[in-house]
C-alpha positions in Angstrom: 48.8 17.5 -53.2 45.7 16.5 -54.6 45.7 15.2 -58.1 42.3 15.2 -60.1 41.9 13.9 -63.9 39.5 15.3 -66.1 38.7 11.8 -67.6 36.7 11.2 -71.3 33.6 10.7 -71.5 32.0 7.7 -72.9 28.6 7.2 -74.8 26.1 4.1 -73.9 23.3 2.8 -72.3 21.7 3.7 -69.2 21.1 1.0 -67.1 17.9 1.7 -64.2 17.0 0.5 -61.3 13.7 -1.0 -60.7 12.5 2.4 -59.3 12.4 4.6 -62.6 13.7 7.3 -61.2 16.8 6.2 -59.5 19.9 4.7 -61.4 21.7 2.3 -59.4 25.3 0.6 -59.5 25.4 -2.1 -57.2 27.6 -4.2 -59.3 25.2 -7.4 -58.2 24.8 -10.7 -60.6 21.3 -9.1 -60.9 22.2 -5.9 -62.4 24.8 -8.1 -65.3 28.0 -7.9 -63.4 30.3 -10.7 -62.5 33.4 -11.0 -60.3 36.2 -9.7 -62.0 37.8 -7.4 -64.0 34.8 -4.5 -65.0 36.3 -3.6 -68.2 33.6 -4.2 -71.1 30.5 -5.5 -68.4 28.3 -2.4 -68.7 28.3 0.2 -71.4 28.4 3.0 -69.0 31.1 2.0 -66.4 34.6 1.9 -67.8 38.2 2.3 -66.0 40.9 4.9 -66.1 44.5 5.2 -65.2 46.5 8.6 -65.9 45.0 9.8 -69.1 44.5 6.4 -70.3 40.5 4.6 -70.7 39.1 1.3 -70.6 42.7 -0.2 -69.1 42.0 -3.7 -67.5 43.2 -4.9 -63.7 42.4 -1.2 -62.1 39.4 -2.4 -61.0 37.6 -5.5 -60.0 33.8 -6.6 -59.0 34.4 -7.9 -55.8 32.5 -10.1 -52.7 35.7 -9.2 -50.5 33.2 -6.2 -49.0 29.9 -5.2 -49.7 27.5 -2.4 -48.0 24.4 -3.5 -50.7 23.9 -7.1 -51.7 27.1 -9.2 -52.0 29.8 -7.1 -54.3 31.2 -3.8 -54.4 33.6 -3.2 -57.0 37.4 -2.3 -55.8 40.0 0.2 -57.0 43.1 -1.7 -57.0 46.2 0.0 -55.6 49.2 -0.3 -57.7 52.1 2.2 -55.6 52.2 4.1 -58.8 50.7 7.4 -57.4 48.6 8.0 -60.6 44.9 8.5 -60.6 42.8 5.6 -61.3 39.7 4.0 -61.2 36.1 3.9 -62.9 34.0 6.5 -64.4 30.5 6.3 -64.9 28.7 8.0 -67.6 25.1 8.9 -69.2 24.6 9.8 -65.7 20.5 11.4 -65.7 20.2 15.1 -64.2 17.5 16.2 -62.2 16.2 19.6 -61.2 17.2 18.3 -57.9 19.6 15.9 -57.9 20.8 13.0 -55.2 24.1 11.6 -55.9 25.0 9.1 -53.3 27.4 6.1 -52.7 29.1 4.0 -50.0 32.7 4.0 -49.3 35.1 1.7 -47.6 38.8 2.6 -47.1 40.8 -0.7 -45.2 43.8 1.3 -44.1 44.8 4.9 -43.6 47.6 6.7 -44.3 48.3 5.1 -47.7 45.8 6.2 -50.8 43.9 8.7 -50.8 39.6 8.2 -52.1 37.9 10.3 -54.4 34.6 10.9 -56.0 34.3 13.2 -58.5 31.1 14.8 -60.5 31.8 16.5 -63.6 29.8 18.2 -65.7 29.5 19.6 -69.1 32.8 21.7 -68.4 34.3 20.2 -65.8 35.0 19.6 -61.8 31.7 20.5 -60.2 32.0 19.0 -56.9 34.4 16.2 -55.4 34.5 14.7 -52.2 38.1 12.8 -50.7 38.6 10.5 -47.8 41.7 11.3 -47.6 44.7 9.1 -46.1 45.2 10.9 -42.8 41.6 10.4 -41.9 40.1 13.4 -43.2 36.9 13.9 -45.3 37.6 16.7 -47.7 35.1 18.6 -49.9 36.5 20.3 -52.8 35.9 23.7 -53.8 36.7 24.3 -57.9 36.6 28.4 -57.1 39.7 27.7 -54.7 40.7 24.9 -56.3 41.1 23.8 -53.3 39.7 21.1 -50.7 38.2 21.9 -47.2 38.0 18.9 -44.5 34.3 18.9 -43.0 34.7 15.7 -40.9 36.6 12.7 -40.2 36.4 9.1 -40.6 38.1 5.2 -39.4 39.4 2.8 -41.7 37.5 -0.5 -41.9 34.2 0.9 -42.1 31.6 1.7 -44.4 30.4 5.2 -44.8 27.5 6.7 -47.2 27.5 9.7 -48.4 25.2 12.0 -50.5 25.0 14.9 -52.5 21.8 16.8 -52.6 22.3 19.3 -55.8 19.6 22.2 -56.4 20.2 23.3 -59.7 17.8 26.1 -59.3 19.2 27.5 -56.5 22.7 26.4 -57.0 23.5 25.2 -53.9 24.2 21.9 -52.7 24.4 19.9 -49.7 26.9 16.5 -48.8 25.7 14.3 -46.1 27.8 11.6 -44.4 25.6 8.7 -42.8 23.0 11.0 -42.2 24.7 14.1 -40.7 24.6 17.2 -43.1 28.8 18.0 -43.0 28.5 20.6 -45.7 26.3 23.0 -47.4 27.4 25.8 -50.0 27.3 27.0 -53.4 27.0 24.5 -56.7 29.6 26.4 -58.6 29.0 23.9 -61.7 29.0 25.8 -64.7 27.6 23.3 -67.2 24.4 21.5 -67.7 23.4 18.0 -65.9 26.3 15.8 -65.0 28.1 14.3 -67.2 30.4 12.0 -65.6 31.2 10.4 -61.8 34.7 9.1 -61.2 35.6 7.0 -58.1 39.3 7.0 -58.0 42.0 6.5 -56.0 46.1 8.0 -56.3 47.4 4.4 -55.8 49.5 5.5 -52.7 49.4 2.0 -51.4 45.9 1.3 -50.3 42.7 -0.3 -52.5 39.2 1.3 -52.0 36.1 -0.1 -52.3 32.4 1.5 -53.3 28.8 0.6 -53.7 25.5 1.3 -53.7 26.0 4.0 -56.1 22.5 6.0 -56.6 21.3 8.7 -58.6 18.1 9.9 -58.3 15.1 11.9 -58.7 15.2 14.4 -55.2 12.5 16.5 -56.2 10.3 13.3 -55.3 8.6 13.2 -51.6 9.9 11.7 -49.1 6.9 10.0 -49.0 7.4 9.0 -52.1 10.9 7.2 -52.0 10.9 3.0 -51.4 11.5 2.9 -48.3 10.4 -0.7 -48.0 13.8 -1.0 -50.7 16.1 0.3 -48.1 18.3 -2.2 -45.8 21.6 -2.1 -44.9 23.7 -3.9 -42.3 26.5 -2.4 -41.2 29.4 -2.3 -40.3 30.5 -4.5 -42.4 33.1 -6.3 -42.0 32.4 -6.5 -37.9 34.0 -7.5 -35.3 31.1 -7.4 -32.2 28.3 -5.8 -33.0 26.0 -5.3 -36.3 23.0 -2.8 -37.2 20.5 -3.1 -39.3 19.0 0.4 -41.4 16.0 -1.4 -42.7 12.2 0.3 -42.8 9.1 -0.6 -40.6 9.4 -2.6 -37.3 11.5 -5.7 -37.5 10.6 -9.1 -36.4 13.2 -11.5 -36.1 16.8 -11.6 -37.4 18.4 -15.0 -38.2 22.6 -15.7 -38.8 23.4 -18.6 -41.3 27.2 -19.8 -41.9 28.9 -20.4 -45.1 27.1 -24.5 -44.5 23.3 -22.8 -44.4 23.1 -23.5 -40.8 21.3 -21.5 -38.7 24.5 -20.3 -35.8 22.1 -16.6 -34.5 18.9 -16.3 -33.9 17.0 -12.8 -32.4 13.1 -11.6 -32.0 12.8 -9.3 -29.8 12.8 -6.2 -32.7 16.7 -4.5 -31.9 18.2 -2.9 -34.7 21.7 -3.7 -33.4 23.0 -6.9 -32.1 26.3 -8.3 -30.3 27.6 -11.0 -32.3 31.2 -10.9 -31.0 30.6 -14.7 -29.8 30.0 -16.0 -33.6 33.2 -17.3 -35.3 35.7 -15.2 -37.7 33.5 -15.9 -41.5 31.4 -15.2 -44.0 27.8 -15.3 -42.8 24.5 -14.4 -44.8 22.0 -12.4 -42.5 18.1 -12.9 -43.1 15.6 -9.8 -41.4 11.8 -10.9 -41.4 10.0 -7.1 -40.7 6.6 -6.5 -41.8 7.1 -5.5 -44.8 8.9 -8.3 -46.5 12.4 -10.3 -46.1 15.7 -8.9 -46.4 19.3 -11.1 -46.7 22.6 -9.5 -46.7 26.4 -11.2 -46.7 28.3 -10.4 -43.3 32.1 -10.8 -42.6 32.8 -11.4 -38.8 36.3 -11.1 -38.7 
């Protein structure tokens, strides 16, 4: 039975990105967060549970996993099977809209994962990896859900929302691959609120990279040079790197700074099954610039 809160909405600032027309949650030292609880470290991100706000040690900024940078911020399961976890609000609304964010669910058949976009009066679209393996798109006409695909547990995933508000319709992407396309049947204006939650059935999730931008833009005109991910992450023999223009060499460091890993021959996947269980920090050279990312090889 799915369970979804209509949570309050709260009124601050909007915190941007460097590119002024996507608003990024990344939960990074850079952007004012800190490890820990996330109650009270940005004005627009505060924590539910039930119908209660702002209640402390249901989520956490985290280094445990990360599919952006070095943190994520995890919903912390408490085997209470109520709905909790953040909400973020002064969320900008664009003619069209992207709404996207990465996902990591360690176990299955516990919790199950939620985002949720409201608007002015209420569900307008909400996505759920569920805990039998399912991704789930809801449907507020039904008030219902409808699986679309499936995922693993241990993995990152990113998925993204493409909303037309002029031609109400809306499209959900899973790293990549279109899984979905239908009728926006919001009924308000903009968005007013994204919730990432869980139903604390025994499992904690974790999320990052959260983006909201501008997708009336060209795709010419999107940083591409901004993009680099390595995934998957946590890995246990072989890592890929999503990064624009051609690389040139990919170096491994350990938790010491010493170089362990060292490639140049330009592949955008590599076997590192033979590196020890760690933490490692991954540098790409391409021609654009330098890239670093933190890996776990477990």
């Amino acid at each position: 039975m799915k369970r979804i809160l209509f949570s309050l909405i709260a009124t601050s600032a909007i915190f941007y990105s460097a590119n002024a027309q996507t608003t990024k949650y990344s939960f990074e030292t850079s952007e004012g967060f800190t490890l820990g609880d996330i109650v009270g470290q940005n004005d627009n991100v505060d924590t539910y549970w039930s119908s209660e706000v702002s209640i402390t040690e249901t989520a956490e900024v985290t280094s445990e996993f990360a599919s952006d940078g070095s943190n994520s911020v995890k919903i912390i399961n408490y085997d209470d099977t109520e709905m909790g976890g953040i909400f973020i609000t002064n969320v900008p609304s664009y003619g069209k809209t992207s709404v996207s964010y990465d996902v990591y669910v360690p176990e299955l058949n516990l919790s199950d994962n939620y985002f949720i976009l409201y608007d002015s009066e209420g569900i307008a679209a909400a996505i759920d990896f569920t805990y039998q393996g399912t991704i789930d798109v809801y449907k507020p006409s039904l008030e219902d859900f409808s699986t679309v695909g499936t995922f693993t547990a241990n993995q990152w995933y990113k998925v993204k929302l493409d909303i037309d508000y002029g031609t109400k319709q809306y499209k959900v992407f899973v790293d990549g691959s279109q899984v979905y396309s239908g009728a926006f049947e919001g009924t308000g204006t903009g968005i007013a609120e994204l919730d990432f939650a869980i139903d604390n059935y025994g499992s904690d999730a974790y999320f990052d990279n959260i983006q909201i931008a501008d997708a009336t833009l060209a795709t010419s005109e999107v940083t591409k040079k901004d993009i680099f991910r390595v995934y998957p992450n946590p890995t246990v023999d072989v890592v890929n790197f999503d990064v624009a223009g051609k690389i040139n060499s990919v170096e491994f460091y350990d938790a010491a700074g010493k170089l362990v890993k060292a490639a140049k021959d330009g592949a955008r996947s590599l076997d590192v099954s033979a590196l020890s269980k760690g933490n490692y920090v991954v540098k790409v050279q391409t021609e654009t610039g330098s890239h670093t990312q933190k890996l776990i090889k477990k």
